[in-house]
mmCIF file of the N, C-alpha and C atoms, coordinates in Angstrom:
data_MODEL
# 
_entry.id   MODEL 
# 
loop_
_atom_site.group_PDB 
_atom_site.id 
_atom_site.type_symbol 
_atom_site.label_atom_id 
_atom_site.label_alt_id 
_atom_site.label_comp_id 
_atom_site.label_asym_id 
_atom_site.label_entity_id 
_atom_site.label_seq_id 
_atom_site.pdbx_PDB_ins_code 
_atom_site.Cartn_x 
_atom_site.Cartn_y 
_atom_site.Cartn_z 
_atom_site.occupancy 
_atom_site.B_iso_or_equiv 
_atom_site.pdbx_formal_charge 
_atom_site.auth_seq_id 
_atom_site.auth_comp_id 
_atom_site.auth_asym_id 
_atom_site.auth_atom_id 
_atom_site.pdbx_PDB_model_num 
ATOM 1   N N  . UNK A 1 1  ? 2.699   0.848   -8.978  1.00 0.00 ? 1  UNK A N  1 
ATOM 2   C CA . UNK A 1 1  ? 2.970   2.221   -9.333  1.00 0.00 ? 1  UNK A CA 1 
ATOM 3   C C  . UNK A 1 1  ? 3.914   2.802   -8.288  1.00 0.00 ? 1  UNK A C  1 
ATOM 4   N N  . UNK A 1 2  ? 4.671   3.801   -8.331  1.00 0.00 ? 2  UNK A N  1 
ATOM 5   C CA . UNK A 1 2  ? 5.645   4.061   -8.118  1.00 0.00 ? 2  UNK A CA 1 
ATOM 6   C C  . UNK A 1 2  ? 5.195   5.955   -7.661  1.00 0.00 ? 2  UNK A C  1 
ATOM 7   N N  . UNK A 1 3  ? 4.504   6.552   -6.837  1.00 0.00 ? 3  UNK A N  1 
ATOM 8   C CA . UNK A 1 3  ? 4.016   7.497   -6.860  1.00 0.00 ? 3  UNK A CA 1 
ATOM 9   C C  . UNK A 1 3  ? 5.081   8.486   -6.732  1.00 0.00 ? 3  UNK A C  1 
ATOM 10  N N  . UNK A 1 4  ? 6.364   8.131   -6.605  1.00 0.00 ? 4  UNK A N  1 
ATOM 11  C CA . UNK A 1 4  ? 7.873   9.553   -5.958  1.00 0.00 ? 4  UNK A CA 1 
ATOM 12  C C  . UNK A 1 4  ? 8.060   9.854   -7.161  1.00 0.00 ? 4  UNK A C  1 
ATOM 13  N N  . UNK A 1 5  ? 7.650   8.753   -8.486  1.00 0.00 ? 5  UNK A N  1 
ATOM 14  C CA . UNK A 1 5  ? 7.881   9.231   -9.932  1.00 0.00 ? 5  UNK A CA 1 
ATOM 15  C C  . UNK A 1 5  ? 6.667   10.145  -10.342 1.00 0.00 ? 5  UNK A C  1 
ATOM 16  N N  . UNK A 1 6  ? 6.060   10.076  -9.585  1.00 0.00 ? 6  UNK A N  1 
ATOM 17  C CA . UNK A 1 6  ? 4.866   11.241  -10.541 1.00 0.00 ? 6  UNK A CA 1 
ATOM 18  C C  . UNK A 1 6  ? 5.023   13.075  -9.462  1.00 0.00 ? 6  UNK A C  1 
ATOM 19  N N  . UNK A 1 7  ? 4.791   13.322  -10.557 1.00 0.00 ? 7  UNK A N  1 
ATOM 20  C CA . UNK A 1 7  ? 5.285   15.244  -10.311 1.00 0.00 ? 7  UNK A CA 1 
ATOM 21  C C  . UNK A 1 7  ? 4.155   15.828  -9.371  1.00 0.00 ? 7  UNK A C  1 
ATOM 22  N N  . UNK A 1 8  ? 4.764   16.114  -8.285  1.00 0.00 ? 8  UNK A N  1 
ATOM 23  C CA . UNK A 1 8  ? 3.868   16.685  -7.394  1.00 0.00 ? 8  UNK A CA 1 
ATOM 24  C C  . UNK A 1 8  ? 3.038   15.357  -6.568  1.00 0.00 ? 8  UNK A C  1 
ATOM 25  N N  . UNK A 1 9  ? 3.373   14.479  -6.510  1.00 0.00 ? 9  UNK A N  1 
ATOM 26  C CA . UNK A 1 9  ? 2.858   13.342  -5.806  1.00 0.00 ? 9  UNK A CA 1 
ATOM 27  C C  . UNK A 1 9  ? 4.048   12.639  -4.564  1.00 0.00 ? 9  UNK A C  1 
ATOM 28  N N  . UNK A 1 10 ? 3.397   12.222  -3.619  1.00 0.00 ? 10 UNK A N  1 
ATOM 29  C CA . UNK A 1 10 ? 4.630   11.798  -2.601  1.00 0.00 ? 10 UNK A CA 1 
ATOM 30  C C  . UNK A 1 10 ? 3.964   10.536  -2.250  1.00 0.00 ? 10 UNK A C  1 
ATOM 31  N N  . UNK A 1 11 ? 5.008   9.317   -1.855  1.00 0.00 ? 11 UNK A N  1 
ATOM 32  C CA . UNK A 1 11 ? 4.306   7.965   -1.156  1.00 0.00 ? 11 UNK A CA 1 
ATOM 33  C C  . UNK A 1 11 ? 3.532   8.167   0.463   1.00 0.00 ? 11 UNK A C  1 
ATOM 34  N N  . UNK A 1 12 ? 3.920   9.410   0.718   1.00 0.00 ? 12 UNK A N  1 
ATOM 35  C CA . UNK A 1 12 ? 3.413   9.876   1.879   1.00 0.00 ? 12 UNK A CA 1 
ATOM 36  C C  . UNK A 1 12 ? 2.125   10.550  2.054   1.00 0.00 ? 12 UNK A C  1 
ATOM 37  N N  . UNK A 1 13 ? 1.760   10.978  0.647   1.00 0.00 ? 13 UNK A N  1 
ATOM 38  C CA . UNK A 1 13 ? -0.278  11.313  0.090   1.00 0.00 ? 13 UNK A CA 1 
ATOM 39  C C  . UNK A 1 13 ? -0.873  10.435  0.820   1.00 0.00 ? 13 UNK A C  1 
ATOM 40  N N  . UNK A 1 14 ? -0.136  8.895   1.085   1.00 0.00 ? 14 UNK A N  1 
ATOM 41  C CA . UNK A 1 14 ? -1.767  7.971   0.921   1.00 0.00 ? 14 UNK A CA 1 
ATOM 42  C C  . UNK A 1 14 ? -1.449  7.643   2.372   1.00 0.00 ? 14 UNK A C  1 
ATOM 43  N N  . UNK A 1 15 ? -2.958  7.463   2.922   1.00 0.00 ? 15 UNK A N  1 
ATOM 44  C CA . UNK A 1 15 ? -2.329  7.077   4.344   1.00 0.00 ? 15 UNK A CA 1 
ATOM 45  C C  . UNK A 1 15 ? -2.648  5.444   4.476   1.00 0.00 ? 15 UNK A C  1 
ATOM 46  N N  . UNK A 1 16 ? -2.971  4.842   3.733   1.00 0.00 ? 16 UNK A N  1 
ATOM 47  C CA . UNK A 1 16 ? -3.413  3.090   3.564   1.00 0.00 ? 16 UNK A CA 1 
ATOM 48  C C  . UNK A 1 16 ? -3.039  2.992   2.311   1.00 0.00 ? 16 UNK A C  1 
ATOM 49  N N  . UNK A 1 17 ? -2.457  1.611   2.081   1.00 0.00 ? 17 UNK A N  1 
ATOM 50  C CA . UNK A 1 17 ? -1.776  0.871   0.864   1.00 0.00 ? 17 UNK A CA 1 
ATOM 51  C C  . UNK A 1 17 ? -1.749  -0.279  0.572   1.00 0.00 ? 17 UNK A C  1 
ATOM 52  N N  . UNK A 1 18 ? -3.090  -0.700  -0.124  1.00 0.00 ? 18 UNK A N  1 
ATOM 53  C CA . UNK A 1 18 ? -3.395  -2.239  0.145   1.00 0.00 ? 18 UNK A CA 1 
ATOM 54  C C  . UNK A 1 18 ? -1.661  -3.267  -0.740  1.00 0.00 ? 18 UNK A C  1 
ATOM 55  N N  . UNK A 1 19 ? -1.088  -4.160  -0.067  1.00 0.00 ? 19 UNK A N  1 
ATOM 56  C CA . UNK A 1 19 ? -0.119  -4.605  -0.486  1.00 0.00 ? 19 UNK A CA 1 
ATOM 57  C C  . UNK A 1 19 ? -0.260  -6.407  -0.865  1.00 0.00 ? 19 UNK A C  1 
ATOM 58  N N  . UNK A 1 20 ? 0.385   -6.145  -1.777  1.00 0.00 ? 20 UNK A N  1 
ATOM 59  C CA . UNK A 1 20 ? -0.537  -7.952  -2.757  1.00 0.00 ? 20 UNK A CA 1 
ATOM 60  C C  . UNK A 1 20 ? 0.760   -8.851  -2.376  1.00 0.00 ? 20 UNK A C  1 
ATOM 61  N N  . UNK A 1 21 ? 0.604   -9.918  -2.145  1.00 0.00 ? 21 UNK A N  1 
ATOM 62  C CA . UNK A 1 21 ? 1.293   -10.950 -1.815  1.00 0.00 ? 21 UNK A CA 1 
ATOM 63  C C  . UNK A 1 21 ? 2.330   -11.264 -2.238  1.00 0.00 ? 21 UNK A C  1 
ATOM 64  N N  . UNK A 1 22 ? 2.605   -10.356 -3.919  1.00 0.00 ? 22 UNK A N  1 
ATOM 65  C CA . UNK A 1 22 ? 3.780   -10.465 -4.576  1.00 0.00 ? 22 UNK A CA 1 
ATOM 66  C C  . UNK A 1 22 ? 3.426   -12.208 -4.921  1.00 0.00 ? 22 UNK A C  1 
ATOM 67  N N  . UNK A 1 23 ? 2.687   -12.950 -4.937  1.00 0.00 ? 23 UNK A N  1 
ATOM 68  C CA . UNK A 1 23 ? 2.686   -14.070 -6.112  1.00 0.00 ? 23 UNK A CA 1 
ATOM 69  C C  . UNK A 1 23 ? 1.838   -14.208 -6.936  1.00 0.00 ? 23 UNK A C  1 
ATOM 70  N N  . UNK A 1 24 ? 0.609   -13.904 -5.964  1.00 0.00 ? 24 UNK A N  1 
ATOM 71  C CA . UNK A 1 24 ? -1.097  -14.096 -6.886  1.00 0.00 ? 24 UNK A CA 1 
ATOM 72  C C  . UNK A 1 24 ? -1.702  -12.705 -6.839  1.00 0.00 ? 24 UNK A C  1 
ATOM 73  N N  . UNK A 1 25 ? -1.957  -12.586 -8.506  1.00 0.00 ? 25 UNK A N  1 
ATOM 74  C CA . UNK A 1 25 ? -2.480  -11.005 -8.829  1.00 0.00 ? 25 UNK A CA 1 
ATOM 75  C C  . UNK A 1 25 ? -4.029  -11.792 -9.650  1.00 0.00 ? 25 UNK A C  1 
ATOM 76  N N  . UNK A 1 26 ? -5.172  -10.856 -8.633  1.00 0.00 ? 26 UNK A N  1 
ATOM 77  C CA . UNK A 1 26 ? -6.159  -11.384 -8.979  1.00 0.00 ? 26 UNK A CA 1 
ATOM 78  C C  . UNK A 1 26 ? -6.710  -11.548 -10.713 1.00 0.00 ? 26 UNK A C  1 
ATOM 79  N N  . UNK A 1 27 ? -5.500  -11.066 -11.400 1.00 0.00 ? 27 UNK A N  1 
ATOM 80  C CA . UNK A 1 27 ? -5.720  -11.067 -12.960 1.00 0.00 ? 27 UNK A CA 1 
ATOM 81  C C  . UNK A 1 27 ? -5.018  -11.951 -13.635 1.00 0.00 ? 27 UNK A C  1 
ATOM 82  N N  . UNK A 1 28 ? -4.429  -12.703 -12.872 1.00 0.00 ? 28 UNK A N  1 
ATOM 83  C CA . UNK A 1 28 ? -3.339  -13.993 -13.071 1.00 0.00 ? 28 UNK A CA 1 
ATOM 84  C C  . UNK A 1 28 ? -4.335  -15.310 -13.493 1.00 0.00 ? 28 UNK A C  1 
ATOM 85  N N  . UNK A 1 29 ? -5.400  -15.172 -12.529 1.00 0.00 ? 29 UNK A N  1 
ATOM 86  C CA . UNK A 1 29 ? -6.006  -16.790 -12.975 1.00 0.00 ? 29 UNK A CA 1 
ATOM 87  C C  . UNK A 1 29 ? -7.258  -16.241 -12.631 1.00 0.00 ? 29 UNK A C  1 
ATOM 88  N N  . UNK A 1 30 ? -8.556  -15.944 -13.558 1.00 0.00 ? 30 UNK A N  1 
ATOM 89  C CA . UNK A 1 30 ? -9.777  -15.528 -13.107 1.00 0.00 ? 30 UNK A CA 1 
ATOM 90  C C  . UNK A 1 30 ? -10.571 -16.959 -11.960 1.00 0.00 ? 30 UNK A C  1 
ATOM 91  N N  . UNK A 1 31 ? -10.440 -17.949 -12.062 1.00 0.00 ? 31 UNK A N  1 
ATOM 92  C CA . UNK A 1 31 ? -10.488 -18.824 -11.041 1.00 0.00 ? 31 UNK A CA 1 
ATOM 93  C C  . UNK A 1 31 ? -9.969  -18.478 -9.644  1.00 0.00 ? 31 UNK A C  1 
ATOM 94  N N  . UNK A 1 32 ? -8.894  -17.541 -9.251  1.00 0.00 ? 32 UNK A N  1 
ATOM 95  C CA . UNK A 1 32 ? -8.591  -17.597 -8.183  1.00 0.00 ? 32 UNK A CA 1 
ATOM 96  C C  . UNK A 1 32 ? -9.293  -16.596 -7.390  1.00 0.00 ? 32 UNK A C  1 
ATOM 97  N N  . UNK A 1 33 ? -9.902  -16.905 -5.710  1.00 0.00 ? 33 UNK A N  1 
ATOM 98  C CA . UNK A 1 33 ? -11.008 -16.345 -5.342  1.00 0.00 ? 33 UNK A CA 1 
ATOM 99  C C  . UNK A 1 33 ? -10.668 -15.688 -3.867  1.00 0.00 ? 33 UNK A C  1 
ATOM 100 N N  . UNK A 1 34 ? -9.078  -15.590 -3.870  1.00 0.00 ? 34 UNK A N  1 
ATOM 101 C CA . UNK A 1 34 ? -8.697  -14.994 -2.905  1.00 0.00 ? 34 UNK A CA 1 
ATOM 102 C C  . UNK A 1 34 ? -8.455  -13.017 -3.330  1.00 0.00 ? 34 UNK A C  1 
ATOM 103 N N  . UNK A 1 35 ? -8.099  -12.451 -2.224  1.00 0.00 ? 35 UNK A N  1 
ATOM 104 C CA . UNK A 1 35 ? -7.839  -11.032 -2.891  1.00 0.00 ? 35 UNK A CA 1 
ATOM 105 C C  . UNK A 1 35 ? -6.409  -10.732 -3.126  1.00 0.00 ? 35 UNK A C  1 
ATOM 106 N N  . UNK A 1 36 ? -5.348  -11.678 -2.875  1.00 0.00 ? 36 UNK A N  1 
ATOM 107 C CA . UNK A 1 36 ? -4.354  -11.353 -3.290  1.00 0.00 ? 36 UNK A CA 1 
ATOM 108 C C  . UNK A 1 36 ? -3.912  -10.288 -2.260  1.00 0.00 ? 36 UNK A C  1 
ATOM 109 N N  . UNK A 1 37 ? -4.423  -9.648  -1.406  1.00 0.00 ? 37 UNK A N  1 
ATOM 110 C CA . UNK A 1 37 ? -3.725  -8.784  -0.475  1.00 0.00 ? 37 UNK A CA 1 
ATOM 111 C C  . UNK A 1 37 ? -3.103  -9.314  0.694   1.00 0.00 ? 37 UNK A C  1 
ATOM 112 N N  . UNK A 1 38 ? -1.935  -9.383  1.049   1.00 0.00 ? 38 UNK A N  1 
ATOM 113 C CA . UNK A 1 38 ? -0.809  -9.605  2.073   1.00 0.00 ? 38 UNK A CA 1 
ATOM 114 C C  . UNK A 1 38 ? -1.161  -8.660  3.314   1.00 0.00 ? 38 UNK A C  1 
ATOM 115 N N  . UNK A 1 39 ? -1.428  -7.409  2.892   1.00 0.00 ? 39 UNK A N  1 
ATOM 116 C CA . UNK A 1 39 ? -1.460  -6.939  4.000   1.00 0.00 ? 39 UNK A CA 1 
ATOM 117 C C  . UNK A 1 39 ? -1.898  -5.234  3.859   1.00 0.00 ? 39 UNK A C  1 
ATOM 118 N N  . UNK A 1 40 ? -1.137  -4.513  4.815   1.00 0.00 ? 40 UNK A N  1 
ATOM 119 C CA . UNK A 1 40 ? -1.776  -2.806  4.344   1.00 0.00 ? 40 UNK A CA 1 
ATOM 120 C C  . UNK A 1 40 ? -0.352  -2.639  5.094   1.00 0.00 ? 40 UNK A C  1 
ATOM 121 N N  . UNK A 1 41 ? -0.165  -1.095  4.401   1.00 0.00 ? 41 UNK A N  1 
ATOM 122 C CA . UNK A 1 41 ? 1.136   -0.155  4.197   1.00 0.00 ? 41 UNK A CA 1 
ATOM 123 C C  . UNK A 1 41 ? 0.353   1.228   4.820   1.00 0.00 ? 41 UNK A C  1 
ATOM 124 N N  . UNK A 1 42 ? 0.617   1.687   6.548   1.00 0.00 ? 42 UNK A N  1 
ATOM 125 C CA . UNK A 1 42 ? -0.005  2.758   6.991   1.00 0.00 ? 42 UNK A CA 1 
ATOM 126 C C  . UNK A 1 42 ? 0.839   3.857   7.095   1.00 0.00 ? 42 UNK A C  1 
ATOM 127 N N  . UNK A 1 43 ? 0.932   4.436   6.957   1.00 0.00 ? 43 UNK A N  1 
ATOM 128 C CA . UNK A 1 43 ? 1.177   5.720   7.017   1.00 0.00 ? 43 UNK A CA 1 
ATOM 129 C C  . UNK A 1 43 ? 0.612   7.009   8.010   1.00 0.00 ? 43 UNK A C  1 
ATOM 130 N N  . UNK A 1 44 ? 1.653   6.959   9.310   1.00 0.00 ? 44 UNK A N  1 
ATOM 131 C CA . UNK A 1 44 ? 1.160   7.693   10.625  1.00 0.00 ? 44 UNK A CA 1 
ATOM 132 C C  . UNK A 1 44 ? 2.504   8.697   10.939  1.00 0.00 ? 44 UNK A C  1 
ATOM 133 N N  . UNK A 1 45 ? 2.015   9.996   10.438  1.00 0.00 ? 45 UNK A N  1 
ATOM 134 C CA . UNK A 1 45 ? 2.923   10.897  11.071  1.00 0.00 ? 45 UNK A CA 1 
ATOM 135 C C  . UNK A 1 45 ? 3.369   11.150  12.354  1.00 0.00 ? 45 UNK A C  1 
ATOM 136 N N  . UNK A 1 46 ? 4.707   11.021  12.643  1.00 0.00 ? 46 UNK A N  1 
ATOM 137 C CA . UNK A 1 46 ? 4.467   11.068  14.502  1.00 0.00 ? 46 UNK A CA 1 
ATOM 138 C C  . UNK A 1 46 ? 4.568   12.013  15.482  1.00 0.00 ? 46 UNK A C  1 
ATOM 139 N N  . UNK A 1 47 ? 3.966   12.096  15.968  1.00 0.00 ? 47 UNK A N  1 
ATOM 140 C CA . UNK A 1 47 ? 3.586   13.464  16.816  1.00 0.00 ? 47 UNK A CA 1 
ATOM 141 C C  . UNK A 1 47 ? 4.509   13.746  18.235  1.00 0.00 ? 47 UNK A C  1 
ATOM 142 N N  . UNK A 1 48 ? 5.182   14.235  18.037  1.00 0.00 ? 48 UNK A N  1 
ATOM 143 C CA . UNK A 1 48 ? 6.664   14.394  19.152  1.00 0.00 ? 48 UNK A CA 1 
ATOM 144 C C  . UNK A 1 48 ? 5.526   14.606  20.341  1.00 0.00 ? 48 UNK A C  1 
ATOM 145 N N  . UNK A 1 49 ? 4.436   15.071  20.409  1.00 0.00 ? 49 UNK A N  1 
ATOM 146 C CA . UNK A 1 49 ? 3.951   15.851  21.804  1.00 0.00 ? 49 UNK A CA 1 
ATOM 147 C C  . UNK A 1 49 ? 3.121   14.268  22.303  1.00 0.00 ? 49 UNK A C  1 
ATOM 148 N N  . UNK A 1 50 ? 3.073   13.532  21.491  1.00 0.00 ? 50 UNK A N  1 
ATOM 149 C CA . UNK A 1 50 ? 2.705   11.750  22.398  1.00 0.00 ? 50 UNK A CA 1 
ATOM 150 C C  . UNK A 1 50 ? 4.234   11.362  22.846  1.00 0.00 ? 50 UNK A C  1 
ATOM 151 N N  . UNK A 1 51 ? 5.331   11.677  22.240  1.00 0.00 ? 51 UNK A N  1 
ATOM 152 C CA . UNK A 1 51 ? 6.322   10.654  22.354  1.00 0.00 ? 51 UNK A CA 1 
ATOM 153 C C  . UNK A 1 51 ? 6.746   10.297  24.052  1.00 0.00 ? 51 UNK A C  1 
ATOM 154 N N  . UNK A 1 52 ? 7.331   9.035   24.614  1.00 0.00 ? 52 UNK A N  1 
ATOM 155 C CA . UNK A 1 52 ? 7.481   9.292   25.540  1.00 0.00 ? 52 UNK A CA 1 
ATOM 156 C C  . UNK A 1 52 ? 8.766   10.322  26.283  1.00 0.00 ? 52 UNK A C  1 
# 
C-alpha cells in the first residue's frame, strides 16, 4: 500500500514498517514457515536540540 495516495494520510503516520523480503509473501506457498519480513522501516523525527 502506498499511504501518500490516501487523503489525509502521510508515510510519516507510521513510526514502524514491517518490510517483506520482496520474494516470499507468506500467501505464496501456505507451506512456507518463515515470516517473510526482511526487516523494519523506522521512522525518527530529528531533534536539532540532540544534534551535535
Amino acid at each position: 500500500m502506498n499511504a501518500a495516495c490516501l487523503e489525509g494520510v502521510s508515510p510519516f503516520d507510521f513510526k514502524v514498517i514491517p518490510v517483506n523480503d520482496g520474494v516470499n509473501h507468506p500467501s505464496d506457498n501456505p507451506n512456507y514457515k518463515g515470516s517473510g519480513i526482511a526487516g523494519y522501516l523506522r521512522f525518527e523525527p530529528f531533534d536539532e536540540t540532540k544534534a551535535d
